[in-house]
C-alpha positions in Angstrom: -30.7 -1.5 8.9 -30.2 1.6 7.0 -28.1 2.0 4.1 -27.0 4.8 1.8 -27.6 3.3 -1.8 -26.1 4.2 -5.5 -29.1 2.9 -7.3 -28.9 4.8 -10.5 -25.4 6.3 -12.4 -24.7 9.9 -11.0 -23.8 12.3 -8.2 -24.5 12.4 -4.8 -28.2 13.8 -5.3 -28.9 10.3 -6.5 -27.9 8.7 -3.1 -31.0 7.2 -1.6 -31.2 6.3 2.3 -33.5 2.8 2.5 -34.1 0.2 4.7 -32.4 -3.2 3.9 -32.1 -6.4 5.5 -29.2 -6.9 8.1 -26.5 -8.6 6.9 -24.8 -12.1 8.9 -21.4 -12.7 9.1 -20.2 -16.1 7.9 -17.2 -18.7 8.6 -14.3 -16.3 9.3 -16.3 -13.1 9.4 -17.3 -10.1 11.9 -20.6 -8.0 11.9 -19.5 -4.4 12.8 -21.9 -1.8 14.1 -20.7 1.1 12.1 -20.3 4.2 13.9 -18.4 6.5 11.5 -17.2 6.1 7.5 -14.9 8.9 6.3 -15.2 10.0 2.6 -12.3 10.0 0.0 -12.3 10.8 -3.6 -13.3 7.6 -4.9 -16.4 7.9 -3.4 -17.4 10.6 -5.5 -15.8 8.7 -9.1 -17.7 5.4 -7.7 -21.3 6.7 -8.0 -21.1 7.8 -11.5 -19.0 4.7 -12.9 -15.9 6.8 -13.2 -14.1 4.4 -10.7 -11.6 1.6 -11.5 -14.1 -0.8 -9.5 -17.9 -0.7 -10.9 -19.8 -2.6 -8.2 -23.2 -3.6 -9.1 -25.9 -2.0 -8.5 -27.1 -1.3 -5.3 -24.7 -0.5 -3.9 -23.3 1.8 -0.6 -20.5 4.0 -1.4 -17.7 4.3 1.9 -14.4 2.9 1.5 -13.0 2.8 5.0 -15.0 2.6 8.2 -14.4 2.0 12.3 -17.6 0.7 14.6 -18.1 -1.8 17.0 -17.7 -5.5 17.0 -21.6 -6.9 16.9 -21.2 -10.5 16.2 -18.6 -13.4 15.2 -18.8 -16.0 12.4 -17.6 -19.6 13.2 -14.2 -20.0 13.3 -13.2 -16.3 14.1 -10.5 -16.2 16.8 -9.5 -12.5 16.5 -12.0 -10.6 17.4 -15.2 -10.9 20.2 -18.3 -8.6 20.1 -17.7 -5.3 22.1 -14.2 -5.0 20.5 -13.5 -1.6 18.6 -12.8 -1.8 14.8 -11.6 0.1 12.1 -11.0 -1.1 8.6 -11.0 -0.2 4.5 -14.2 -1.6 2.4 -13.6 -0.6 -1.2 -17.3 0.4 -0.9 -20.1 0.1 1.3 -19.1 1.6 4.3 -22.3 4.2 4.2 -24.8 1.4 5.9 -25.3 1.0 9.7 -24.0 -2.8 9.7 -21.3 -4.2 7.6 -19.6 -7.7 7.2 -15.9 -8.0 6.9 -13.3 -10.9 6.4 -11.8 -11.4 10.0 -8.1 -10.0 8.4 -9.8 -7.0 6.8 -10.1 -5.1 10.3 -7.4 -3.5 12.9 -8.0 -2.5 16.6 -9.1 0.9 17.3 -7.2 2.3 19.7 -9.6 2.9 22.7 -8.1 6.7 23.4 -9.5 7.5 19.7 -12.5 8.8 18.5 -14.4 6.7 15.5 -13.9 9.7 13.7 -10.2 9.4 13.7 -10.2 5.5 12.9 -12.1 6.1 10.2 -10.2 8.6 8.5 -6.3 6.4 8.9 -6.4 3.8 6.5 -7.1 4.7 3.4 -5.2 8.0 3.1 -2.2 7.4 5.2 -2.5 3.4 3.8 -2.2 5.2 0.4 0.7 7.7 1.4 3.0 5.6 3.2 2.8 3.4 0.2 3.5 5.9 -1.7 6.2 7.4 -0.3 8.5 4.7 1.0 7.4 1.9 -1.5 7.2 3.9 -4.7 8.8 6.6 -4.3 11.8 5.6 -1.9 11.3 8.9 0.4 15.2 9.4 2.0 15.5 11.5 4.9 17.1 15.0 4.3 15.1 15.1 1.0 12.6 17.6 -1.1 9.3 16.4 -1.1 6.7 18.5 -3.5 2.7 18.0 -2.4 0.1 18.9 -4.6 -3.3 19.2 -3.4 -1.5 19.5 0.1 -5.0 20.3 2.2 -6.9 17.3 1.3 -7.2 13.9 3.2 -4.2 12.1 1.2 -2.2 15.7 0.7 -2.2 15.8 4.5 -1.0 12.8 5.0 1.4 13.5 2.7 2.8 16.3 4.5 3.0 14.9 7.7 4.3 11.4 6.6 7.2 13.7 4.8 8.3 15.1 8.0 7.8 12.2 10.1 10.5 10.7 7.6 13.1 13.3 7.6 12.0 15.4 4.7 11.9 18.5 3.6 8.2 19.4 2.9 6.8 21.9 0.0 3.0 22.2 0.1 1.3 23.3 -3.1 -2.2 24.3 -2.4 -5.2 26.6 -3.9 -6.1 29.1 -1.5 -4.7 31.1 1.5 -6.9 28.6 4.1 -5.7 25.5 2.5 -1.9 26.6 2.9 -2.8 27.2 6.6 -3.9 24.1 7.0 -1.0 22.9 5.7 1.3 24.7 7.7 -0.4 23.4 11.0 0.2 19.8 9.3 4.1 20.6 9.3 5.0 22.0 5.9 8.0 23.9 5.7 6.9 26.3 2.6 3.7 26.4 0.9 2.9 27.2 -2.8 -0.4 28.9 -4.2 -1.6 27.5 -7.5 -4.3 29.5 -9.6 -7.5 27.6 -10.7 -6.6 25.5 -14.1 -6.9 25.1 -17.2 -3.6 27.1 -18.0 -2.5 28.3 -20.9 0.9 28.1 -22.0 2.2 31.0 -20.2 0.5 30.2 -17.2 1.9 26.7 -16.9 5.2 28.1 -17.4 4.9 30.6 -14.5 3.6 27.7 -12.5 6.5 26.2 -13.1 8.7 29.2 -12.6 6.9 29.3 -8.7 7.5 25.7 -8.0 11.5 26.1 -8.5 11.5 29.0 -7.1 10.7 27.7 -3.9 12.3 24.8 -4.5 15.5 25.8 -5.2 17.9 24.7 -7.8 17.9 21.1 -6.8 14.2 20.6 -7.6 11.8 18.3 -6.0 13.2 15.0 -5.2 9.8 13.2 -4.9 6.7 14.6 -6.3 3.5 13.7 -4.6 0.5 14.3 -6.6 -2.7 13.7 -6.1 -4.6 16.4 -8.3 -3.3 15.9 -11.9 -4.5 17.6 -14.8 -2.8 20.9 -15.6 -0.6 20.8 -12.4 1.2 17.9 -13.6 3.1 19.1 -15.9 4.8 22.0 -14.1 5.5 20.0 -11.5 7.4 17.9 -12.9 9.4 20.2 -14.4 10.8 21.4 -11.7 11.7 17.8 -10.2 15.3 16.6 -9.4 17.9 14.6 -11.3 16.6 10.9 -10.7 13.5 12.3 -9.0 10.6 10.2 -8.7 7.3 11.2 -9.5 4.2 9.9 -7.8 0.7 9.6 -9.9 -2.1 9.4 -6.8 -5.1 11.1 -8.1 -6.9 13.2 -11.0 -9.2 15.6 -9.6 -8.5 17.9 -12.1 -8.2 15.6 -14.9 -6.5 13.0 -16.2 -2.8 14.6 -17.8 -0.8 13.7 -21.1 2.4 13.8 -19.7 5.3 14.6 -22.3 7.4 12.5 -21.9 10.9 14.2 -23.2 10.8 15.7 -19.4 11.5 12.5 -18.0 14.3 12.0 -20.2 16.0 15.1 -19.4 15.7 14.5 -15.7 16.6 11.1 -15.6 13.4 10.6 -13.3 11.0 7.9 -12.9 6.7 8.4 -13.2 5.7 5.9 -10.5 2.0 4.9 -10.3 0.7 4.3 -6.8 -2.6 1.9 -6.7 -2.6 1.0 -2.9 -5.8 -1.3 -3.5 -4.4 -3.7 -5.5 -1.1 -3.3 -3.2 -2.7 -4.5 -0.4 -4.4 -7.5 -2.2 -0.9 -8.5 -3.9 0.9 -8.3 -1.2 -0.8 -8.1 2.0 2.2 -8.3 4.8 4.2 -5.5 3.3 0.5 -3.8 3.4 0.1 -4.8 6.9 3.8 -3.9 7.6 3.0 -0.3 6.7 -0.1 -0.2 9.2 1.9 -1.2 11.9 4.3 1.6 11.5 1.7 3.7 11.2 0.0 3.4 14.3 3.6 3.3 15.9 3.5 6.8 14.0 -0.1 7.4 15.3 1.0 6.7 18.9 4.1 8.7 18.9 1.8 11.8 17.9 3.8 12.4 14.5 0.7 11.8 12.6 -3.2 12.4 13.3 -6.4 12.6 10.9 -7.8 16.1 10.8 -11.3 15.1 10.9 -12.6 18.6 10.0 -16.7 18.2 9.6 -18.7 15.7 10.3 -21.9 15.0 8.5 -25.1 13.3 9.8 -26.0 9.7 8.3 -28.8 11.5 6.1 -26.6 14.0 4.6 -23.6 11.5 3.7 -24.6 12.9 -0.2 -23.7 16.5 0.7 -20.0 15.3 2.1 -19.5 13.4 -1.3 -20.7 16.9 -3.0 -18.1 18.5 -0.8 -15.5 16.6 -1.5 -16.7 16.4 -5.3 -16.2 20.8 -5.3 -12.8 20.2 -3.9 -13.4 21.7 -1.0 -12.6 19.7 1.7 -9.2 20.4 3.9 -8.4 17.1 6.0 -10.6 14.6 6.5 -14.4 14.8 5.7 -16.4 12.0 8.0 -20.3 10.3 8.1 -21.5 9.9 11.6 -23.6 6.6 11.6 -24.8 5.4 14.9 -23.5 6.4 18.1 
């Protein structure tokens, strides 16, 4: 089979597509056929070691995948060859054949594409987490996305509004607010291009209340960090909650006599090791969201897809920040 390997420390230019043997599922294991793996931020941290999981080397970056059922290890009750898969990986989802533990995957719906299931888990896995675990999302409440456009960002948006919120989208350009408008924001903020100096990152702050209100933010969703952190959180709410998702834009020092004024909580959200420490309220969280997924509230925006062979130039993509929605990898057909 074909796989797309890390096989040296850097960007996606280092990527090499090779041949390798196939692999064989085991006791309690499925062979999938991969058909499509979507591409998330990690991917592009993973390749050059910056990621808080250094697999060893070779390695396929991918962390969530959908295909096609190809074979059964002994034991495996589940799930029969033929049967349409989607599933998180961690890593390796950019090869045409994968093994997973029979757990690890969840039916694909048969009215969606292998597109779609492969652009659910990880972001909306990540966001619902997020949002009703750590940050205790109420219904009638403000919620503040940063980095609204992307894959998690959307999700953000339209898991806010599928649970009663009020929705503020912060995003960098005119397309990206757009796209988070068609999502189901309610108002959408344009940030400038960091670093800021101190004046600017006052005036970003100025914009975020403004459109806020005087109430603030009652849950602040970022997944962007660096100089947009700290605006944002000053405009949060009295016992507001602030979500750490991402650093795209670097990792913040956050100062911490904010969070004493506001009486407000910095919440990290690690839905990996979530899902490992407590896999039923993981898998609790799926099932509402493909009761979500069903009832049309939420859908991945799947907005290019890239050929197997140019799986490097969707990392750079998303790398350059300029992915809106989901980017995906065709693998087979």
């Amino acid at each position: 089979m074909k796989a797309l390997l890390s096989k040296a420390v850097g960007g996606p230019e280092t990527l090499v597509l090779e041949e390798v043997p196939d692999p064989v599922a085991g006791p309690g294991q499925i062979l999938v056929a991969v058909k499509a793996c979507s591409i998330n931020y990690p991917d592009v941290l993973i390749i050059e070691d910056k990621y808080q999981f250094k697999p060893p080397r070779p390695f396929a970056p991918g962390g969530e995948i959908s295909g096609v059922v190809e074979a059964v290890g002994e034991g495996v009750t589940k799930w029969k060859p033929g049967d349409r898969v989607l599933s998180t990986t961690g890593n390796g989802g950019l090869v045409e054949k994968i093994v997973l533990g029979e757990g690890q995957a969840f039916a694909l719906p048969p009215e969606r594409s292998f597109e779609e299931g492969a652009s659910l888990l990880l972001t909306y896995g990540t966001t619902i987490h997020a949002l009703l675990d750590r940050g205790h999302l109420k219904e009638g409440e403000t919620l503040l996305v940063l980095g609204a456009a992307g894959g998690v960002g959307m999700a953000a948006v339209e898991l806010g509004k599928a649970f009663g919120a009020r929705v503020v989208a912060a995003v960098s350009t005119e397309e990206k607010a757009a796209a988070a408008k068609a999502a189901g924001a309610d108002e959408t903020i344009l940030y400038g291009t960091s670093p800021f100096d101190k004046e600017q990152s006052k005036a970003l702050a100025d914009a975020f209340k403004a459109v806020l209100g005087p109430n603030g933010a009652d849950v602040i969703y970022d997944a962007v960090g660096g100089d947009y952190c700290e605006p944002a959180l000053r405009s949060i709410a009295w016992e507001g909650r602030y979500l750490v998702v991402g650093f795209p834009a670097g990792i913040p020092k956050l100062p911490l006599n904010l969070t004493l004024l506001k009486s407000c909580d910095v919440c990290g959200v690690f839905w990996g090791a979530f899902t490992q420490r407590d896999p039923e309220a993981n898998r609790a969280n799926v099932t509402r969201l493909f009761r979500l997924w069903q009832e049309g509230k939420i859908a991945p925006r799947v907005t290019e897809v890239f050929p197997f062979e140019r799986g490097g130039d969707a990392i750079a993509k998303m790398g350059a920040r300029g992915a809106i929605g989901k980017l995906v990898v065709r693998i087979g057909d």
